[in-house]
NUMIDO-266213 format. One record per residue (C-alpha): chain; y, x, z; residue number from 1; residue in three letters. Coordinates in pm, whole numbers, padded with zeros to 5 digits. Example, Ala and Ser with C-alpha at 12.3 -4.5 7.8 and 13.67 -1.06 7.14 Angstrom:
2
  ch   north    east      up    i   aa
   A  -00450   01230   00780    1  Ala
   A  -00106   01367   00714    2  Ser
This chain:
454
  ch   north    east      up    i   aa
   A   02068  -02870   00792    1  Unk
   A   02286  -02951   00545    2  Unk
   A   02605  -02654   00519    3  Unk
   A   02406  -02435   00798    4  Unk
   A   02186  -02099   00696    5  Unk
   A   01832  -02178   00674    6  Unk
   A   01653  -02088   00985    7  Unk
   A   01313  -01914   00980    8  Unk
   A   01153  -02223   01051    9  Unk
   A   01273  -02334   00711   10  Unk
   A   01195  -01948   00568   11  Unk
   A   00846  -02051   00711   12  Unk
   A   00825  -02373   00520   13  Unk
   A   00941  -02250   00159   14  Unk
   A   00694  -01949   00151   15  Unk
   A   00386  -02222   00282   16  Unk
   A   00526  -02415  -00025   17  Unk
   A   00448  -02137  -00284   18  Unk
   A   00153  -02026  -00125   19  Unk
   A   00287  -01704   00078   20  Unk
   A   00381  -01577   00447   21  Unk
   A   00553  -01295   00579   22  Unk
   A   00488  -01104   00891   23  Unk
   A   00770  -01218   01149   24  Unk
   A   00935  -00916   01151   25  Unk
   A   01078  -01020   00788   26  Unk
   A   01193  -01374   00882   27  Unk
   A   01515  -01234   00900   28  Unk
   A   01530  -01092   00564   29  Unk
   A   01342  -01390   00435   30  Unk
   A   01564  -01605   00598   31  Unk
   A   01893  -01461   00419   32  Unk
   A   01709  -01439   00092   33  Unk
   A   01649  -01775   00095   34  Unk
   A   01982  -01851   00178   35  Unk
   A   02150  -01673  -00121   36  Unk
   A   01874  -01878  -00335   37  Unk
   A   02010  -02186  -00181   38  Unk
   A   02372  -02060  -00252   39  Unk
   A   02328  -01991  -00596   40  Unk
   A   02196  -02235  -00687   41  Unk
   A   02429  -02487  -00516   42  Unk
   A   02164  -02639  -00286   43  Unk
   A   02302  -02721   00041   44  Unk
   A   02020  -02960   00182   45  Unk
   A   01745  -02763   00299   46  Unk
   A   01511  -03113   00208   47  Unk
   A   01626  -03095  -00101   48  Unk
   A   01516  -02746  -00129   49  Unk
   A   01152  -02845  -00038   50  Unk
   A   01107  -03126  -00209   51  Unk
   A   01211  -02961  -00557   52  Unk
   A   01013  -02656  -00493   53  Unk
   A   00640  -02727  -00699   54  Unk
   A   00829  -02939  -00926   55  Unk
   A   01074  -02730  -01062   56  Unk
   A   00888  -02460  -01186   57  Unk
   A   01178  -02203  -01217   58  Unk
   A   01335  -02289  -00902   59  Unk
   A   00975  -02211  -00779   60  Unk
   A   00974  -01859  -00933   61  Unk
   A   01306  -01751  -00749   62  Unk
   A   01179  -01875  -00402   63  Unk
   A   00860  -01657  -00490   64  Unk
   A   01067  -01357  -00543   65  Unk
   A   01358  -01417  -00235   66  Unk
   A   01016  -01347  -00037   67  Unk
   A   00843  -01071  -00270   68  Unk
   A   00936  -00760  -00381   69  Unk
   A   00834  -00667  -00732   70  Unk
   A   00947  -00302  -00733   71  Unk
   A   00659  -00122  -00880   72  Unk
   A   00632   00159  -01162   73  Unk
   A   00362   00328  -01379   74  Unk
   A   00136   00556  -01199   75  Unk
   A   00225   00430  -00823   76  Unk
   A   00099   00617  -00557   77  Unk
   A  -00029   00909  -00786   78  Unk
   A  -00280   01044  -00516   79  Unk
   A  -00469   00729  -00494   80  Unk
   A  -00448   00730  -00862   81  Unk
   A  -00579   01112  -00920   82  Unk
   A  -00883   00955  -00619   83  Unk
   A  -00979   00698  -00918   84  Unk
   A  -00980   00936  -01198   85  Unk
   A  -01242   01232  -01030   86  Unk
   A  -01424   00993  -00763   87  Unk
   A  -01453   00647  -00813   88  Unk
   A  -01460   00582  -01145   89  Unk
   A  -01735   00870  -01219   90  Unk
   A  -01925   00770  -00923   91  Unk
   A  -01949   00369  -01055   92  Unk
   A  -02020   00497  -01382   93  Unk
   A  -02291   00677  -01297   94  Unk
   A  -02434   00330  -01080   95  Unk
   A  -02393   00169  -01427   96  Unk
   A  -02723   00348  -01567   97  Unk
   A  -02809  -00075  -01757   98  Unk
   A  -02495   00034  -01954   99  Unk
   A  -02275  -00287  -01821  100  Unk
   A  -01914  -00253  -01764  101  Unk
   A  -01718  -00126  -01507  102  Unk
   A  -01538  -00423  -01357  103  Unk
   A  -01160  -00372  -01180  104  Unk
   A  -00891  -00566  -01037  105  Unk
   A  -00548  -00492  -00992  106  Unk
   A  -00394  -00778  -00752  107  Unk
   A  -00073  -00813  -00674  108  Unk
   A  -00022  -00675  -01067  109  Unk
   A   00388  -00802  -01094  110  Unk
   A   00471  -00730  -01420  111  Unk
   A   00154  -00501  -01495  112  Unk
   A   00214  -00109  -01452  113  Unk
   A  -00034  -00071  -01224  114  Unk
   A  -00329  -00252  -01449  115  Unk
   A  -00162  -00054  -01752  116  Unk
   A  -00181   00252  -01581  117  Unk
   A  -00547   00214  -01501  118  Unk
   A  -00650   00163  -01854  119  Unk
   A  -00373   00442  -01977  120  Unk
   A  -00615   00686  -01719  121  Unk
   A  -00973   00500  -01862  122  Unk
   A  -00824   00562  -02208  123  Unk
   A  -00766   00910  -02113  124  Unk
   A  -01043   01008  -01936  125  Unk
   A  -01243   00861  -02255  126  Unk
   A  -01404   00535  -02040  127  Unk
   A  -01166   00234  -02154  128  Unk
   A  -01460   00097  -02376  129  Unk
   A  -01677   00114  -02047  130  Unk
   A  -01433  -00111  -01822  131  Unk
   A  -01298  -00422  -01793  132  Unk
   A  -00976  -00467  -01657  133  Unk
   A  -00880  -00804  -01462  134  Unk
   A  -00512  -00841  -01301  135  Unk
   A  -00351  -01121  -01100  136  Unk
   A   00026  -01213  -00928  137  Unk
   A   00093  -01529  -00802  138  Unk
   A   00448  -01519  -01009  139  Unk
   A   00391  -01682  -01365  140  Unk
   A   00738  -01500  -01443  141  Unk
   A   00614  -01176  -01352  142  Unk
   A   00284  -01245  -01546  143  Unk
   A   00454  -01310  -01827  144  Unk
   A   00673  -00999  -01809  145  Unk
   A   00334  -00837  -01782  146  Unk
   A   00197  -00950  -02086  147  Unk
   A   00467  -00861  -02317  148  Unk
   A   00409  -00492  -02183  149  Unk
   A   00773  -00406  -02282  150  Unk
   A   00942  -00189  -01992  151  Unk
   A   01291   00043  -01905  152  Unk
   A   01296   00393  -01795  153  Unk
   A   01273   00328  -01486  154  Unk
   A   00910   00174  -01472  155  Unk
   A   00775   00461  -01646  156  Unk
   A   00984   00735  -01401  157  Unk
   A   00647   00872  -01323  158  Unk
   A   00503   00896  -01639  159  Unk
   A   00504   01214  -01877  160  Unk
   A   00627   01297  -02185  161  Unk
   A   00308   01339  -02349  162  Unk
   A   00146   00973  -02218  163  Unk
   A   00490   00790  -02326  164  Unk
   A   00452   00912  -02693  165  Unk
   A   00077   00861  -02651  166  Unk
   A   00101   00510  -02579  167  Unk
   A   00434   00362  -02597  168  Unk
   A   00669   00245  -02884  169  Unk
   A   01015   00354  -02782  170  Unk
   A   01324   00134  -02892  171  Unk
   A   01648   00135  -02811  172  Unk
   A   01586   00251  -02459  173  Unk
   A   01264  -00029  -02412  174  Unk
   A   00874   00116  -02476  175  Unk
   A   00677  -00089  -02552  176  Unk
   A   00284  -00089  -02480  177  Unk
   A   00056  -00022  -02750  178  Unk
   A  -00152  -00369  -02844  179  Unk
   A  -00457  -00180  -02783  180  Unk
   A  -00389  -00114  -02432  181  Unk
   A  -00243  -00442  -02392  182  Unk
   A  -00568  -00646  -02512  183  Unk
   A  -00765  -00441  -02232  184  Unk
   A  -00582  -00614  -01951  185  Unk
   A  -00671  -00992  -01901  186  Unk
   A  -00405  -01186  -01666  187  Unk
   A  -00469  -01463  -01408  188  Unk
   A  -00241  -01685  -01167  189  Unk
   A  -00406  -01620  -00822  190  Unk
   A  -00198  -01710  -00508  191  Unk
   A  -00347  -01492  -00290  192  Unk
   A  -00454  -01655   00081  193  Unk
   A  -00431  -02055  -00090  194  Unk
   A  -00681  -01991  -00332  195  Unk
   A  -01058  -01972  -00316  196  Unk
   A  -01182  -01625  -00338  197  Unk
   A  -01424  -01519  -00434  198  Unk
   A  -01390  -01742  -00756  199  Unk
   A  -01730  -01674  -01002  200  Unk
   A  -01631  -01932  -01233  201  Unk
   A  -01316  -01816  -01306  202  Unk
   A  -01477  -01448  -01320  203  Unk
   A  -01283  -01353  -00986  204  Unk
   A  -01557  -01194  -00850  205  Unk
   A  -01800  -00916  -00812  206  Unk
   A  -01550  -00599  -00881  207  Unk
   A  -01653  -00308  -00825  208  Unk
   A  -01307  -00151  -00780  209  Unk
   A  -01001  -00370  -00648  210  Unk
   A  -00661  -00269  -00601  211  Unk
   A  -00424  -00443  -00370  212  Unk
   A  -00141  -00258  -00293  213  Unk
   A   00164  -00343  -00160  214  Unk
   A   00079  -00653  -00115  215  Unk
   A  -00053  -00752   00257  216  Unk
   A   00263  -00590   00401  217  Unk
   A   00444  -00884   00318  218  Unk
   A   00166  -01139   00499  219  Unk
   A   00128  -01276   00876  220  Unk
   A  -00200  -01146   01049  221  Unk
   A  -00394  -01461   00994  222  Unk
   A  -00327  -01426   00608  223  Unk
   A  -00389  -01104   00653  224  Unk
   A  -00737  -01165   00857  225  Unk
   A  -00833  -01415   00588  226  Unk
   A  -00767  -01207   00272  227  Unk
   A  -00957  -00941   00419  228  Unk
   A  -01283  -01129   00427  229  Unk
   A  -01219  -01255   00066  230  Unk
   A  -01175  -00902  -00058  231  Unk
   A  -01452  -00765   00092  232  Unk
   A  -01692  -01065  -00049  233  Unk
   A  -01553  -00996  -00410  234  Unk
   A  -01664  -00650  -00420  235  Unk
   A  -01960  -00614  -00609  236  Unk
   A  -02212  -00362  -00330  237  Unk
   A  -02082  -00033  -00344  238  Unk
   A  -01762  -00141  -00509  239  Unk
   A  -01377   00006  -00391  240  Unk
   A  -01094  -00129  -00208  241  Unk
   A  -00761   00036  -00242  242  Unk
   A  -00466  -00085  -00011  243  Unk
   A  -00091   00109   00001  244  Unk
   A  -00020   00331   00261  245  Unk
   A   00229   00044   00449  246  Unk
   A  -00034  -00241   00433  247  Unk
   A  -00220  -00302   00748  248  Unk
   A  -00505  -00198   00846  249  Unk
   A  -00840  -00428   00708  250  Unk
   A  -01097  -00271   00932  251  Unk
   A  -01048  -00502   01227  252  Unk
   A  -01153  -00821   00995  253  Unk
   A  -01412  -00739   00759  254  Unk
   A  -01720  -00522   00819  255  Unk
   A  -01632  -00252   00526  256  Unk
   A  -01683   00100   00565  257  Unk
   A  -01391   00307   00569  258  Unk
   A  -01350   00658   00502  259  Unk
   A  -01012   00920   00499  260  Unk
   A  -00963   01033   00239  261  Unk
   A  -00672   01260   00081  262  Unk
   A  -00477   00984  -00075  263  Unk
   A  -00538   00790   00285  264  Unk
   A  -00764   00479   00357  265  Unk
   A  -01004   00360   00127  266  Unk
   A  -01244   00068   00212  267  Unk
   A  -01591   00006   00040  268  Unk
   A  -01863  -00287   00081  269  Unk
   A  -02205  -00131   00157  270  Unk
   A  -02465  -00403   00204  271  Unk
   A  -02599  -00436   00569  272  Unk
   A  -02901  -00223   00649  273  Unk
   A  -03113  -00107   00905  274  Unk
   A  -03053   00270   00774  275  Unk
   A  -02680   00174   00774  276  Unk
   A  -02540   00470   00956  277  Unk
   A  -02740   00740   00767  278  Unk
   A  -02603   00582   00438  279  Unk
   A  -02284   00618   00577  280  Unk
   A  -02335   00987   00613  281  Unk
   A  -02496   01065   00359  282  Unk
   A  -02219   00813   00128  283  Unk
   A  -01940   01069   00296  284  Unk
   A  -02091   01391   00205  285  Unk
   A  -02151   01282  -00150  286  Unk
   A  -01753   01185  -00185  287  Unk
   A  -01685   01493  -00022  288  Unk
   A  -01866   01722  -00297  289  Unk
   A  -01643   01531  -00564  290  Unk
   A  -01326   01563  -00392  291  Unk
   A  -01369   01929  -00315  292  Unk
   A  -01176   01766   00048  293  Unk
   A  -01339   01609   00344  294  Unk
   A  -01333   01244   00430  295  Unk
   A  -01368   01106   00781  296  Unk
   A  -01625   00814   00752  297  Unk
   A  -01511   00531   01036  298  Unk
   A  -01811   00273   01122  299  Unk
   A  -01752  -00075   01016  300  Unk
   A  -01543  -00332   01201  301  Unk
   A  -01341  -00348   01550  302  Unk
   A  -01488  -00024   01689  303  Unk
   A  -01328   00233   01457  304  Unk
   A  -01005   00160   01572  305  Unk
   A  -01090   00237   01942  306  Unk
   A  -01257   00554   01754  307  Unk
   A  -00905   00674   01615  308  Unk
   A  -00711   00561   01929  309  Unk
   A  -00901   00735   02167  310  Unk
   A  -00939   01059   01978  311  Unk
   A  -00643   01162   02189  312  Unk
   A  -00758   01140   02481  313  Unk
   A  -01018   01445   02401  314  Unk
   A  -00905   01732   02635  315  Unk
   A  -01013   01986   02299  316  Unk
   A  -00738   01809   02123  317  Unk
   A  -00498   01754   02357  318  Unk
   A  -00508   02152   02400  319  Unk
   A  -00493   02206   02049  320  Unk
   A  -00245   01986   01961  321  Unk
   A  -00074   02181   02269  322  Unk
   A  -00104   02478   02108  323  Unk
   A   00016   02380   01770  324  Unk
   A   00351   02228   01905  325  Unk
   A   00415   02581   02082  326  Unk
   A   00375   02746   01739  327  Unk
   A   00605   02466   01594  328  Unk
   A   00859   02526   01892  329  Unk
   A   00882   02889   01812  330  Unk
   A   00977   02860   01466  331  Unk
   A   00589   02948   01364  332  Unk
   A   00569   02638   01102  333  Unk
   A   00324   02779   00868  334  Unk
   A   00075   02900   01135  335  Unk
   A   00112   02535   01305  336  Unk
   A  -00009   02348   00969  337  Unk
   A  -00283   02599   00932  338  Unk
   A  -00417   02527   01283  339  Unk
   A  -00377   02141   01255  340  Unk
   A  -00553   02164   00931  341  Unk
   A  -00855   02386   01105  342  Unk
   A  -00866   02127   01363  343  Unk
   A  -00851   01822   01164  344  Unk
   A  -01171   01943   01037  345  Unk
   A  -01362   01889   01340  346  Unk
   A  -01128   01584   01483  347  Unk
   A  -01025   01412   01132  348  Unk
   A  -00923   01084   01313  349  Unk
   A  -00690   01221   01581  350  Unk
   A  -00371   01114   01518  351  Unk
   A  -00164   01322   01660  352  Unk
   A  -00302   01635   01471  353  Unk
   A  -00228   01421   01132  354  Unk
   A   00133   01403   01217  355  Unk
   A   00162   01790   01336  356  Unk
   A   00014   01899   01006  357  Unk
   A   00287   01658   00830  358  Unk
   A   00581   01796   01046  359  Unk
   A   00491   02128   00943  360  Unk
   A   00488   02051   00587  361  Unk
   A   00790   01854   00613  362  Unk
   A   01003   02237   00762  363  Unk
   A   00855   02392   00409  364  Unk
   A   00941   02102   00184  365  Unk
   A   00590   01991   00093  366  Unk
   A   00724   01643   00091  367  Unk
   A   00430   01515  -00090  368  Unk
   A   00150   01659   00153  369  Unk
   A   00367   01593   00470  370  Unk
   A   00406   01255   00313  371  Unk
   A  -00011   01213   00268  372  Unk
   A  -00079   01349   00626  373  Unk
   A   00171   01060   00784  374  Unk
   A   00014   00793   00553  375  Unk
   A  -00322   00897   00755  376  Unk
   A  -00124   00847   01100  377  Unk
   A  -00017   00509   00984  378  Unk
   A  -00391   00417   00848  379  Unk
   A  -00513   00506   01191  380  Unk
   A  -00198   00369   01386  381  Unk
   A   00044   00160   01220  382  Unk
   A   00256   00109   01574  383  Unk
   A   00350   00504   01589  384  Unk
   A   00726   00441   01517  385  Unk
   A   00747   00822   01490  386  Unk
   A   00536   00850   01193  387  Unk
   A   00709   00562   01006  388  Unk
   A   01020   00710   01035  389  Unk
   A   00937   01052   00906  390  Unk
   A   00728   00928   00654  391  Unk
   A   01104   00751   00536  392  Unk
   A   01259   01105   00543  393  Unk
   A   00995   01217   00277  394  Unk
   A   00998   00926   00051  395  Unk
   A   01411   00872   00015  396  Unk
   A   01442   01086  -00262  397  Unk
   A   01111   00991  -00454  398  Unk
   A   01055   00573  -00376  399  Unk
   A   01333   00508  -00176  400  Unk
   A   01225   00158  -00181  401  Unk
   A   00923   00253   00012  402  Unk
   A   01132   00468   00228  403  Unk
   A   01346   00175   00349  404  Unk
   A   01058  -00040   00404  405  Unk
   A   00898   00245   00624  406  Unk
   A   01253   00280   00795  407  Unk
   A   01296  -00068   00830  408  Unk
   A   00931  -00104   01008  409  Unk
   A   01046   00226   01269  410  Unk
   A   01393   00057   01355  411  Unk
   A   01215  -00278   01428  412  Unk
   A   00967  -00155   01653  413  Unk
   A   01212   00085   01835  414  Unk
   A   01419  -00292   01866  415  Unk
   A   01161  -00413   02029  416  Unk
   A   01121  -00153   02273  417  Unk
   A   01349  -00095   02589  418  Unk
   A   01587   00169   02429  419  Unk
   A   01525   00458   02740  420  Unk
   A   01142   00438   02665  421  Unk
   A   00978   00751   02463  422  Unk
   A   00857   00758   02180  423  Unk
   A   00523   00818   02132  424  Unk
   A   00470   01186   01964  425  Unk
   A   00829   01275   01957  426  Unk
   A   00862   01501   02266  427  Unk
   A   01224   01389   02456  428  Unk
   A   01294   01119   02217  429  Unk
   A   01343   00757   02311  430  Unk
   A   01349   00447   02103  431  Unk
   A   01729   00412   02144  432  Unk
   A   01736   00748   01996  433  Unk
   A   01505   00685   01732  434  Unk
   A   01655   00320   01617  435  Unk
   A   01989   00508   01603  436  Unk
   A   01886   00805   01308  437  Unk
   A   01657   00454   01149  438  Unk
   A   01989   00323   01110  439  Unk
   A   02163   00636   00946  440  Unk
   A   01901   00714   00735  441  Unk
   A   01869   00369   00584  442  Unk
   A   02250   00358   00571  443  Unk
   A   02219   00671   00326  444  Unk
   A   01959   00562   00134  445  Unk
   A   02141   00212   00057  446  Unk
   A   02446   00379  -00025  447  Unk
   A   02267   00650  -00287  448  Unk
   A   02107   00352  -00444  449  Unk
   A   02429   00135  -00480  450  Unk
   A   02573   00413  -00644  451  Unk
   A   02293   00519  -00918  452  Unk
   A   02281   00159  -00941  453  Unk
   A   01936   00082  -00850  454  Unk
């Protein structure tokens, strides 16, 4: 292959090298990363390319992040954050009645806001001395970043005045993370799918909250399918799973229960039971109280996806999704997201209700909620182009690197479509149409962040 572009078969090979895969529709993009790698560093045998990477640790690194993307800030996803602070961490404190530590894991951890951020909220909510903190990336240059805890504005874009004097040394334009924050947060090289999870001996196991966000998105289904089962058998019983709004959907491959809730998904592991069901229940109602907002408990495994699929095809919600898109037609926005609230109350996995509610937020610029009701669409069906594609519209001015990837994931699937066929929940539209205002809207959002520099 010598003087050609590597072709995905080669993309393919280099990420098996470093321990990673990518769903296939990012060959592409993997496939022109890994070109420019080649390129700059003056590479032009694709043998050569293998054969170096392992051995040349820093060579290794830059394949590692031509297939990765380490964008991440303080405080990501603040909903699923603000879920940890008045749910799950009271509720496994209060399991914790022997006095032992509360045990979390922040994989996927790039250079370490996220684990930061959890012991910033411990610290603040008065519980740091109660938890122990474990994080893992399988980047050694990223871990390394993490441990010097010394970041730019833009990592802490989320985070308030009051928390950066509170726990950051600022120097000419750096902050730096305060050593007792920084001791909290132990670091590990896990390559996530190669290695052996759960790990005991290594103390990779038995977490009662693990975050892993961001992360699957960038895996192939049998990675995927694996890593599921390995999470789910390193959660201590009773212990949390948190994924990002873009990852698939772990339901299919692991028998966890899984519950809506207001920042989207979560997953737990809930030993098997004969009294399963009513511990289920009763499990939802007691999250509920806490939240002071309902979750939807799904059973375990295959059959909650039929569940959220087939909510449609109850005539009660077909009619009042009817009536709510007559409201919305008539310029009645505010009276359609108070019915599709109503309604979501008695049919929380419908997804077509999810997105009405987050249309009608969208007209009144409740970005954020509209934002959180098409996460829920995606969580229950991550094929609904429609949903991706608004849910870009609502994050291009707050992540736009979310936004793109959510963009990027509508215009493929409208691709792979014939371009006269309709798109499901967007009345008259087809995927030609759709793939076409994809396109513009990730045009504008690459040409705002060439310009501010990002």
């Amino acid at each position: 292959m010598t003087g050609h572009a590597p072709s995905s078969n080669l993309a393919e090979q280099v990420a098996y090298r470093v321990g990673l895969s990518f769903p296939a529709s990012r060959k592409g993009a993997v496939a022109s990363a890994i070109t420019q790698l080649m390129v700059r560093r003056g590479i032009g045998d694709s043998r050569l390319l293998l054969d170096r990477l392992g051995l040349d640790e820093d060579l290794t690194e830059d394949a590692i992040t031509a297939i990765t993307v380490g964008e991440t800030h303080f405080f990501r996803g603040p909903d699923q954050f603000q879920l940890i602070r008045q749910t799950i961490l009271p509720e496994l404190r209060r399991r914790r009645s022997d006095g032992s530590p509360v045990r979390i894991w922040s994989l996927g951890c790039a250079t370490g806001e996220e684990p930061y951020s959890l012991a910033i909220l411990c610290d603040e909510e008065g519980h740091l001395d109660d938890v122990r903190i474990g994080a893992a990336d399988i980047s050694r240059r990223a871990l390394a970043g993490a441990k010097a805890a010394e970041y730019g504005e833009w990592s802490l874009r989320n985070t308030g005045h009051k928390l950066k004097e509170r726990y950051f040394t600022s120097r000419k334009g750096r902050f730096r993370l305060h050593e007792r924050l920084r001791r909290r947060v132990d670091f590990a090289h896990v390559s996530l799918g190669a290695d052996e999870l759960p790990a005991p001996e290594r103390g990779l196991a038995d977490f009662d909250l693990i975050l892993c966000r961001n992360v699957l998105v960038y895996l192939d289904a049998s990675a995927v399918r694996r890593i599921a089962r390995q999470l789910f058998a390193c959660l201590a019983d009773g212990g949390w799973l948190l994924t990002a709004p873009t990852d698939p959907p772990l339901w299919k491959y692991a028998p966890f229960e899984t519950s809506i809730t207001p920042a989207g998904v979560v997953y737990r592991h809930i030993m098997a039971h004969p009294d399963t069901w009513q511990r289920l229940s009763s499990r939802a109602t007691s999250v509920q109280c806490q939240t002071k907002r309902p979750l939807a408990c799904i059973p375990p495994a295959r059959a909650c996806v039929t569940d959220a699929r087939n909510t449609l095809g109850d005539n009660p919600v077909k009619a009042i999704a009817q009536e709510i898109r007559s409201r919305f037609d008539m310029g009645e926005t505010r009276d359609a997201a108070r019915l599709a609230a109503q309604a979501l109350e008695s049919h929380p996995l419908s997804v077509e209700l999810h997105f009405l509610q987050g249309l009608s937020q969208m007209t009144h610029g409740e970005t954020d909620a509209a934002a959180a009701a098409l996460r829920r669409v995606i969580y229950l069906d991550s094929d609904l182009a429609a949903a991706q594609f608004f849910l870009g519209f609502c994050l291009k001015d707050s992540d736009p690197q979310a936004a793109l990837r959510v963009l990027e994931n509508a215009l493929l699937f409208c691709h792979s479509r014939p371009a006269r066929e309709r798109v499901a929940l967007m009345s008259g539209a087809t995927a030609g149409h759709l793939a076409e205002r994809a396109r513009r809207e990730i045009g504008k959002i690459r040409r705002h962040m060439g310009s501010e520099g990002l």
